[in-house]
DRENTORKOL-3810 file (N, C-alpha, C; in nm, 4 decimals):
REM DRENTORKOL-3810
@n.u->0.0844; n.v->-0.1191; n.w->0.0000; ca.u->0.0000; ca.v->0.0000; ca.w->0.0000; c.u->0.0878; c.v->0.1241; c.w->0.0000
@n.u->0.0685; n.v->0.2204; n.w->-0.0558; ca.u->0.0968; ca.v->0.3760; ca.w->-0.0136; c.u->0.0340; c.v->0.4500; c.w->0.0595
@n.u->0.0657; n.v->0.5465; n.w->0.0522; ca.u->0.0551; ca.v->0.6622; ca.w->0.1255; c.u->-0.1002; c.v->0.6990; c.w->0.1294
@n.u->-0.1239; n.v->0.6924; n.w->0.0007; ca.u->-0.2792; ca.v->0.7607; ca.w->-0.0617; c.u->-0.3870; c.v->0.6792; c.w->-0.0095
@n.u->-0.3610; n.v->0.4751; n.w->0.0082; ca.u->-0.4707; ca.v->0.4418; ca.w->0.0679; c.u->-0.5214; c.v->0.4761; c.w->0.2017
@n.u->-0.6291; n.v->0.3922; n.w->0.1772; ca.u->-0.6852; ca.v->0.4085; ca.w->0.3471; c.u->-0.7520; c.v->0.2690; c.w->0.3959
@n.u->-0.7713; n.v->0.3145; n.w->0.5066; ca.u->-0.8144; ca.v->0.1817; ca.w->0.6009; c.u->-0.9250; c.v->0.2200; c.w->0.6619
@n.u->-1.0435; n.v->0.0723; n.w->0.6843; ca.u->-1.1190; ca.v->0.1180; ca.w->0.7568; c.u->-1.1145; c.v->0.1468; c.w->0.9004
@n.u->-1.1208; n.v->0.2644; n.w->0.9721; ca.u->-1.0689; ca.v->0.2889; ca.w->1.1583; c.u->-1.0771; c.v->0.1590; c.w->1.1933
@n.u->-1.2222; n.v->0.0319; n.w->1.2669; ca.u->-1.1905; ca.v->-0.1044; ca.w->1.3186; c.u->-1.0944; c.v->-0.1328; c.w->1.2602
@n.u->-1.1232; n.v->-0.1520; n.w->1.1154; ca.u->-1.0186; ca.v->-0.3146; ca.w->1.0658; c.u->-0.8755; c.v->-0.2182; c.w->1.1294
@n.u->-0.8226; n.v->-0.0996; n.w->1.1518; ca.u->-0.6517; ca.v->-0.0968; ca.w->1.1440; c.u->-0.6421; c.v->-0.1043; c.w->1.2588
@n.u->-0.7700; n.v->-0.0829; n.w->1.3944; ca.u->-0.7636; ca.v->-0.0512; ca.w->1.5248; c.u->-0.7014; c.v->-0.2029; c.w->1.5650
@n.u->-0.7861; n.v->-0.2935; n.w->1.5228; ca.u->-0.7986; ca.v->-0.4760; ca.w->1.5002; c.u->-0.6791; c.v->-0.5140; c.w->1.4492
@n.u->-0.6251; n.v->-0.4691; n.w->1.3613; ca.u->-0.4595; ca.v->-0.5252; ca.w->1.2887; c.u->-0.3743; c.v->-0.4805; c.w->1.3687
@n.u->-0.3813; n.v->-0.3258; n.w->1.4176; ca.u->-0.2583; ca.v->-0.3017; ca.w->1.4691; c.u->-0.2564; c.v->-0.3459; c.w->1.6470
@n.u->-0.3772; n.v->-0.4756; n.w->1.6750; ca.u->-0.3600; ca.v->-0.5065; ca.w->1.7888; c.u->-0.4242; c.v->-0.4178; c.w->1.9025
@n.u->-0.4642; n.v->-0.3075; n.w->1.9101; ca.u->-0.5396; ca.v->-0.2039; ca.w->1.9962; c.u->-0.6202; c.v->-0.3227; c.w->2.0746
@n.u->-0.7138; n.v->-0.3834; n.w->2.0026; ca.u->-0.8098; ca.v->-0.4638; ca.w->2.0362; c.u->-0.8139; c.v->-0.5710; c.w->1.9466
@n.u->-0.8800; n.v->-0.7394; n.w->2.0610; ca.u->-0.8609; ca.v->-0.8266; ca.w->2.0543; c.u->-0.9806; c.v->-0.8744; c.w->1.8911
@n.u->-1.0787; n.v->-0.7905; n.w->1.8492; ca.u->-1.1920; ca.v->-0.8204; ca.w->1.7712; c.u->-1.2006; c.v->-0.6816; c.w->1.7143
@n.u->-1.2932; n.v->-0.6778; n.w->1.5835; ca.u->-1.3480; ca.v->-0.5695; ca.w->1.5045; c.u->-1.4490; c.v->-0.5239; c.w->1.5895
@n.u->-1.5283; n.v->-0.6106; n.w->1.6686; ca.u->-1.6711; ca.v->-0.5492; ca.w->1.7797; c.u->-1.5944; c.v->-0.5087; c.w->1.8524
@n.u->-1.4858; n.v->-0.5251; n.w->1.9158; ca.u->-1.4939; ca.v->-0.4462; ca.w->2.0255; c.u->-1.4177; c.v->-0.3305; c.w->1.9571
@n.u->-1.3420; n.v->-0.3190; n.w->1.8774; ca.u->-1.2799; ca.v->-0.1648; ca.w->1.8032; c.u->-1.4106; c.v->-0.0987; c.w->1.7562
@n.u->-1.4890; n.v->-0.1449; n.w->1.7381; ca.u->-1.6421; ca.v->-0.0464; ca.w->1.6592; c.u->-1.7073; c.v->-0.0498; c.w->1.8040
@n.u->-1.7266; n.v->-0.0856; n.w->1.8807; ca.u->-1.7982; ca.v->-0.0408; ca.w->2.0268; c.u->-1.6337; c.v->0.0776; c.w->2.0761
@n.u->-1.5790; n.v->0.0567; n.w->2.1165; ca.u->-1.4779; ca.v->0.1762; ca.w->2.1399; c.u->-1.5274; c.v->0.3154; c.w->2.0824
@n.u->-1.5229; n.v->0.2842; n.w->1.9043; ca.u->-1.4838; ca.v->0.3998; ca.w->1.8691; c.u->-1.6636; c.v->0.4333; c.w->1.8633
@n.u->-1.7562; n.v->0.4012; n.w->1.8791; ca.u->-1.8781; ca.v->0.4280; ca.w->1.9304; c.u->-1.9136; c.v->0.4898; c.w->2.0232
@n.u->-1.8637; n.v->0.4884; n.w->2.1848; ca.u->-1.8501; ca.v->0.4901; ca.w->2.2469; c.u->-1.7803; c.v->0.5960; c.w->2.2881
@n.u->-1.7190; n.v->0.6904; n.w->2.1785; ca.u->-1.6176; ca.v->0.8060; ca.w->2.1788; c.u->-1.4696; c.v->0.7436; c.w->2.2336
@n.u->-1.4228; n.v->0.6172; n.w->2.2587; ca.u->-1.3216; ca.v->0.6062; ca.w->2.2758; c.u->-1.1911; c.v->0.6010; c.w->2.2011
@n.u->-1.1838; n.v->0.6397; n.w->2.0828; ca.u->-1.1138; ca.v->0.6174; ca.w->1.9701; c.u->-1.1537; c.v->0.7990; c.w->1.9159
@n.u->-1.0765; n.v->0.8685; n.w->1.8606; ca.u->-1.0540; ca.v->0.9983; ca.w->1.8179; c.u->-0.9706; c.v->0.9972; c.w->1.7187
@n.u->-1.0160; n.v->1.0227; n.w->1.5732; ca.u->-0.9211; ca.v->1.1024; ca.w->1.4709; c.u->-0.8989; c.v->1.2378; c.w->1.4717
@n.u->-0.7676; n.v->1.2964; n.w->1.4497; ca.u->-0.7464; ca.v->1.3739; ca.w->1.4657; c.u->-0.8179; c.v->1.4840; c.w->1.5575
@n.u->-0.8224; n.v->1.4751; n.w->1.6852; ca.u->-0.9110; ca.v->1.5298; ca.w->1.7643; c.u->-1.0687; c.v->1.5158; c.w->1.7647
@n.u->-1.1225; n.v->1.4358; n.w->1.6679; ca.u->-1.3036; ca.v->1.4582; ca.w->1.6819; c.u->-1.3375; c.v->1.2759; c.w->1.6647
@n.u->-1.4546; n.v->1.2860; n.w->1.7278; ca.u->-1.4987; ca.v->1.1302; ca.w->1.7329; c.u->-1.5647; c.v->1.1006; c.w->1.5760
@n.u->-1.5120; n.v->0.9731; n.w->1.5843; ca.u->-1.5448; ca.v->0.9033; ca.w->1.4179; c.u->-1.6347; c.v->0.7708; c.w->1.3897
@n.u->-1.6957; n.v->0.7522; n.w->1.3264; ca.u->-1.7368; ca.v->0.6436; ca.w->1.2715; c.u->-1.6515; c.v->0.5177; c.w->1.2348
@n.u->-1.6822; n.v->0.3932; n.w->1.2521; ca.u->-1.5467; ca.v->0.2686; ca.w->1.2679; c.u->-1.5465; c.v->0.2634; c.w->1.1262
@n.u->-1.6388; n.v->0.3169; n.w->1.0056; ca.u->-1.5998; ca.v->0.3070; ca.w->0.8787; c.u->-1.5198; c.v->0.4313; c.w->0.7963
@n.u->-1.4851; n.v->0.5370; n.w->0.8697; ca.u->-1.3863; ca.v->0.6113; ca.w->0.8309; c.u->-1.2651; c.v->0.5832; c.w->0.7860
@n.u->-1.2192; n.v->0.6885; n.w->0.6529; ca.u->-1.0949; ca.v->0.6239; ca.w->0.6225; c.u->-0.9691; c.v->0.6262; c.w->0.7527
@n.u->-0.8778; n.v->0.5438; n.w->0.7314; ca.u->-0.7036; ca.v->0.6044; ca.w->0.8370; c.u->-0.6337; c.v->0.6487; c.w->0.6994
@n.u->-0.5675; n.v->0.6990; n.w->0.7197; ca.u->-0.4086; ca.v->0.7642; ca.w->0.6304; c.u->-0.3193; c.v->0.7965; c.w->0.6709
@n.u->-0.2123; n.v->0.7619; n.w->0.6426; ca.u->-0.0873; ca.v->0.7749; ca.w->0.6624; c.u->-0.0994; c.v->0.9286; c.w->0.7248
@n.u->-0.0329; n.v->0.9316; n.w->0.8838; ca.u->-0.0103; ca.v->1.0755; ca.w->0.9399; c.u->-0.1560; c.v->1.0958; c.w->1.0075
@n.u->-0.2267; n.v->1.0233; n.w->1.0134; ca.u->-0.3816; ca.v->1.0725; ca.w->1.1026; c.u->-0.3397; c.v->1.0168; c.w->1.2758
@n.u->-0.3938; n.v->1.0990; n.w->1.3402; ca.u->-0.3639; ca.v->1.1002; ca.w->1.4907; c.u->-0.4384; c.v->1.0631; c.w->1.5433
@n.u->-0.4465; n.v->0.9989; n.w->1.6482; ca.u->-0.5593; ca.v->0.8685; ca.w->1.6938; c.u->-0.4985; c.v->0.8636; c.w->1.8384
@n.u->-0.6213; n.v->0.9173; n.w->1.9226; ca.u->-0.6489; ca.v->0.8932; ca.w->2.0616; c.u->-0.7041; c.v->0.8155; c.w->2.1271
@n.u->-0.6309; n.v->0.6654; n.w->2.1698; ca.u->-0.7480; ca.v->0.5810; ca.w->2.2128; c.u->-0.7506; c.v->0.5362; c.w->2.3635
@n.u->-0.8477; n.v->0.5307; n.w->2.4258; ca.u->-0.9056; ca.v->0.5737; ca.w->2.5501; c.u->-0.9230; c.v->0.4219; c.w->2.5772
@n.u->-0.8635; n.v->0.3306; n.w->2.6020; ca.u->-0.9179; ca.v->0.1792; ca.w->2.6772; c.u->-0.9509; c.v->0.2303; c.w->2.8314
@n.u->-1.0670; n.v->0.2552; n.w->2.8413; ca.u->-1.1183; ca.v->0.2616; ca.w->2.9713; c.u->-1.0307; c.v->0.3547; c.w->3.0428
@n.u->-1.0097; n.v->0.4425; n.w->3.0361; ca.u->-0.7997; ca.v->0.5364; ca.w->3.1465; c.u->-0.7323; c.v->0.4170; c.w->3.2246
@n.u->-0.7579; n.v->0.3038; n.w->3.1869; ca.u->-0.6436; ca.v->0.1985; ca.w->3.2015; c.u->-0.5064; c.v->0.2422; c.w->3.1382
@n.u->-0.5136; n.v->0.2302; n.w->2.9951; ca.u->-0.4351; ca.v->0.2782; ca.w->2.8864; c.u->-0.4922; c.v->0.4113; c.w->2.7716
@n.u->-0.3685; n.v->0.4200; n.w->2.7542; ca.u->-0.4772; ca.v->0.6178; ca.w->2.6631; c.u->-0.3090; c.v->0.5813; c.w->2.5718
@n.u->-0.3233; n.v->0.5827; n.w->2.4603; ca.u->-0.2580; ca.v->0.5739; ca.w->2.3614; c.u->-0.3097; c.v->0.7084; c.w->2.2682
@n.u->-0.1905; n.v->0.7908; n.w->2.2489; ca.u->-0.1808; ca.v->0.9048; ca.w->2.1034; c.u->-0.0914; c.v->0.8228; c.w->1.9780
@n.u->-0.1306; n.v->0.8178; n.w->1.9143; ca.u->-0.0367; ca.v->0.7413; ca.w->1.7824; c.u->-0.0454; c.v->0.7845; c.w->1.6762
@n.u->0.0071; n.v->0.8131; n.w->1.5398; ca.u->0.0576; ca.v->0.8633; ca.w->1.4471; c.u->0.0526; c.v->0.7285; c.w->1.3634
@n.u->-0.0399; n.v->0.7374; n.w->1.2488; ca.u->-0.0475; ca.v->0.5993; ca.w->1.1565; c.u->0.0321; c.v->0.5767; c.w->1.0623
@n.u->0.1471; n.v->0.5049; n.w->1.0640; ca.u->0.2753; ca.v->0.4834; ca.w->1.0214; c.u->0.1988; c.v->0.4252; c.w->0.8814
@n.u->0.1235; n.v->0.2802; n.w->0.8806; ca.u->0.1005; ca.v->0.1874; ca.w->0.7462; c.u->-0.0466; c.v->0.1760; c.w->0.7491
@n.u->-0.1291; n.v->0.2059; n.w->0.6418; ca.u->-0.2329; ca.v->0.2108; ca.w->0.6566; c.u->-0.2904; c.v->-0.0065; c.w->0.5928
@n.u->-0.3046; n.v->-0.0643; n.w->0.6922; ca.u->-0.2930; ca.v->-0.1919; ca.w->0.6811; c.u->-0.4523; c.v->-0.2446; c.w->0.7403
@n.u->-0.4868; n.v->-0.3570; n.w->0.6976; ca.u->-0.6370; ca.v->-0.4160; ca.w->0.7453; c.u->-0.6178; c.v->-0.5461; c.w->0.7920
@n.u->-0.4800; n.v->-0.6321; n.w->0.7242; ca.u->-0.4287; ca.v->-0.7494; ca.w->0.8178; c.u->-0.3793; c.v->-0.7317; c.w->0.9060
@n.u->-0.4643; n.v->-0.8471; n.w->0.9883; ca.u->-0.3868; ca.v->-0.8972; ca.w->1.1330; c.u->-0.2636; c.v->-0.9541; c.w->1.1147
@n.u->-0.1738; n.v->-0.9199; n.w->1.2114; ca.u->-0.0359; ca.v->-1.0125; ca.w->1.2147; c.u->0.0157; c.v->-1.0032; c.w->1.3161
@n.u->0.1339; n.v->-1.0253; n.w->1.3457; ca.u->0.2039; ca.v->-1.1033; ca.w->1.4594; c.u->0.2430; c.v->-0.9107; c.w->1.5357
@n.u->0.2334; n.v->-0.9512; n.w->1.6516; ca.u->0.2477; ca.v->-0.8130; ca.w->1.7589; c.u->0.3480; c.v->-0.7273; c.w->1.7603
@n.u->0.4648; n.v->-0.7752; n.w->1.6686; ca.u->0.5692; ca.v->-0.7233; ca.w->1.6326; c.u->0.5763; c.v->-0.6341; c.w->1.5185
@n.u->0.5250; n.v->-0.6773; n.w->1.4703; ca.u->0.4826; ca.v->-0.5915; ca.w->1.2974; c.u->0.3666; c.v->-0.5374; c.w->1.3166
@n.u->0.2852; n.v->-0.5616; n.w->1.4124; ca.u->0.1599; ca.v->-0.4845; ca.w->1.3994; c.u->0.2411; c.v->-0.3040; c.w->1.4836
@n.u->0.3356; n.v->-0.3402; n.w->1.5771; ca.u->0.3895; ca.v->-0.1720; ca.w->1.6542; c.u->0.4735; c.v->-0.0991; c.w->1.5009
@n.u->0.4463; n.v->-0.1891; n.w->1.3613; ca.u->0.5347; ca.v->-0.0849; ca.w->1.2664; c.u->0.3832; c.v->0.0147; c.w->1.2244
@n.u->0.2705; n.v->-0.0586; n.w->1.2274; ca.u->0.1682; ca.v->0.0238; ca.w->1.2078; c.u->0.1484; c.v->0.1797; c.w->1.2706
@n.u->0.1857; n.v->0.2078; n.w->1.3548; ca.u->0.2164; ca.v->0.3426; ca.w->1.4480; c.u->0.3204; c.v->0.3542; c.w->1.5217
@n.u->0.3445; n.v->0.4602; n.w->1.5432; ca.u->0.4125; ca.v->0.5207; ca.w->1.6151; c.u->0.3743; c.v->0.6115; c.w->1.7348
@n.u->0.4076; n.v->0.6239; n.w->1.8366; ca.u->0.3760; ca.v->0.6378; ca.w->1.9739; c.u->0.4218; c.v->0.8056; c.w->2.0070
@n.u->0.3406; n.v->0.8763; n.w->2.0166; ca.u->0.3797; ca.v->0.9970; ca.w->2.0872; c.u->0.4783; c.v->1.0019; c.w->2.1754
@n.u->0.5761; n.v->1.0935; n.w->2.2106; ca.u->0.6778; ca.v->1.0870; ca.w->2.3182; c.u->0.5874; c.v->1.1164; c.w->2.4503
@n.u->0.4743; n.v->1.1981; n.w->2.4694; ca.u->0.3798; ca.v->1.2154; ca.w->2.5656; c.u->0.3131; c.v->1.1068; c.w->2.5797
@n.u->0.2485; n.v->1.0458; n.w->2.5253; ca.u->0.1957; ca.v->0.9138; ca.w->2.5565; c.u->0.2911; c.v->0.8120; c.w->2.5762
@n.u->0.3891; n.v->0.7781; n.w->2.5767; ca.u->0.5139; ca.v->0.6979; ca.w->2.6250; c.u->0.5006; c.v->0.7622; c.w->2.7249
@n.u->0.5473; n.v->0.8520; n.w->2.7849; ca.u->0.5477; ca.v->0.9182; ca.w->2.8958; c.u->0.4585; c.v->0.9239; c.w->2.9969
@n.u->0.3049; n.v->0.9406; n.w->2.9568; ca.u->0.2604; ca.v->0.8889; ca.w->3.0339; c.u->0.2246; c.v->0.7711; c.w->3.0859
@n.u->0.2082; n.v->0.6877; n.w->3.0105; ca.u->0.1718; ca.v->0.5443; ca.w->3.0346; c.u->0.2915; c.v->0.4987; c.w->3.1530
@n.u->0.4562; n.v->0.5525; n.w->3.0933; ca.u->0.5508; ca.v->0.5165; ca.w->3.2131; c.u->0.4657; c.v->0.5441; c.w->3.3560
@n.u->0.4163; n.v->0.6445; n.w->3.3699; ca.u->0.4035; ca.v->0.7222; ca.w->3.4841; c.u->0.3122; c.v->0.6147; c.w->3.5455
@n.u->0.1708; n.v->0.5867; n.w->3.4448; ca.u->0.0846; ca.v->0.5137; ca.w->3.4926; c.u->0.1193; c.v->0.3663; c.w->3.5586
@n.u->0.2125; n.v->0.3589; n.w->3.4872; ca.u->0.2996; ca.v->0.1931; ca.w->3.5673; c.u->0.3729; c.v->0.2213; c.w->3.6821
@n.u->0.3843; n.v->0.3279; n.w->3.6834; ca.u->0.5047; ca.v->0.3274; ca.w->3.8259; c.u->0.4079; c.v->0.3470; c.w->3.9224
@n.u->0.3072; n.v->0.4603; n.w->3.8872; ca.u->0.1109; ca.v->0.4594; ca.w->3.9960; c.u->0.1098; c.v->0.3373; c.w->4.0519
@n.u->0.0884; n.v->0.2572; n.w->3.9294; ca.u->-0.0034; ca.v->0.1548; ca.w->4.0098; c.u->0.1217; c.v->-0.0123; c.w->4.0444
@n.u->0.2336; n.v->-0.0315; n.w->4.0168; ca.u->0.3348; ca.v->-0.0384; ca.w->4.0767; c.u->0.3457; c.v->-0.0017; c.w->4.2490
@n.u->0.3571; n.v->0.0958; n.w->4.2660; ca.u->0.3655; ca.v->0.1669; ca.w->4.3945; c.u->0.2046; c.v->0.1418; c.w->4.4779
@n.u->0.1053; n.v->0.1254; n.w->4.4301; ca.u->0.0114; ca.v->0.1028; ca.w->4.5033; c.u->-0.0783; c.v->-0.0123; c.w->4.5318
@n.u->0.0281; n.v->-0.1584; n.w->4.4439; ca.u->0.0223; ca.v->-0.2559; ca.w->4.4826; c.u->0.1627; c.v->-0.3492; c.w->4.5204
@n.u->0.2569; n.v->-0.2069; n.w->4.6321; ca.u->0.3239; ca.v->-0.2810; ca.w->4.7149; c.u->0.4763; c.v->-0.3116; c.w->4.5988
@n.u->0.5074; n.v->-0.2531; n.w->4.4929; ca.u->0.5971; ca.v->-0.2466; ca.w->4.4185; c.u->0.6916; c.v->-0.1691; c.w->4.4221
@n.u->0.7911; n.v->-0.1709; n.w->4.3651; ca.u->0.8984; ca.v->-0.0320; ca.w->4.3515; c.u->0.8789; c.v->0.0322; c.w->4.2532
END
């Protein structure tokens, strides 16, 4: 694929591993938990290369990502992290969130 295609939001949410099924990536992004470029979307919207995607698993995990390959196959968990790329703020926080809850079940 290039640059120019697109993907449907589930199927790349589903390939790139976000979530375990297409129902539960289309209940997410239903649900307002999933954000393109800042505004809530429909799970049949296109992705493209460079679209920014906020996804909200419950404030368990909150992922910002940058859509590296606009892809609809599933594959192995390794090749699915070439699909995006990770904000330095969202790395950052998520650290934080592990060391939280680390520390408040008796961890270092």
């Amino acid at each position: 694929m290039n640059d120019t295609d697109s993907v449907r939001l589930d199927q790349w949410l589903w390939a790139a591993r976000f979530y375990k099924t297409r129902a539960l990536a289309k209940a997410a992004i239903e649900n307002g938990q999933v954000l393109v470029n800042d505004q809530r979307a429909k799970p049949a919207r296109g992705l493209k290369h460079g679209d920014r995607l906020h996804i909200d698993k419950h404030g368990e995990q909150i992922w910002d990502v940058l859509v590296e390959h606009c892809a609809a196959k599933r594959v192995s968990a390794s090749i699915a992290q070439t699909y995006y790329s990770e904000t330095a703020d969202s790395i950052a926080r998520r650290a934080d969130r592990r060391q939280i809850r680390a520390f408040r079940h008796g961890g270092e």
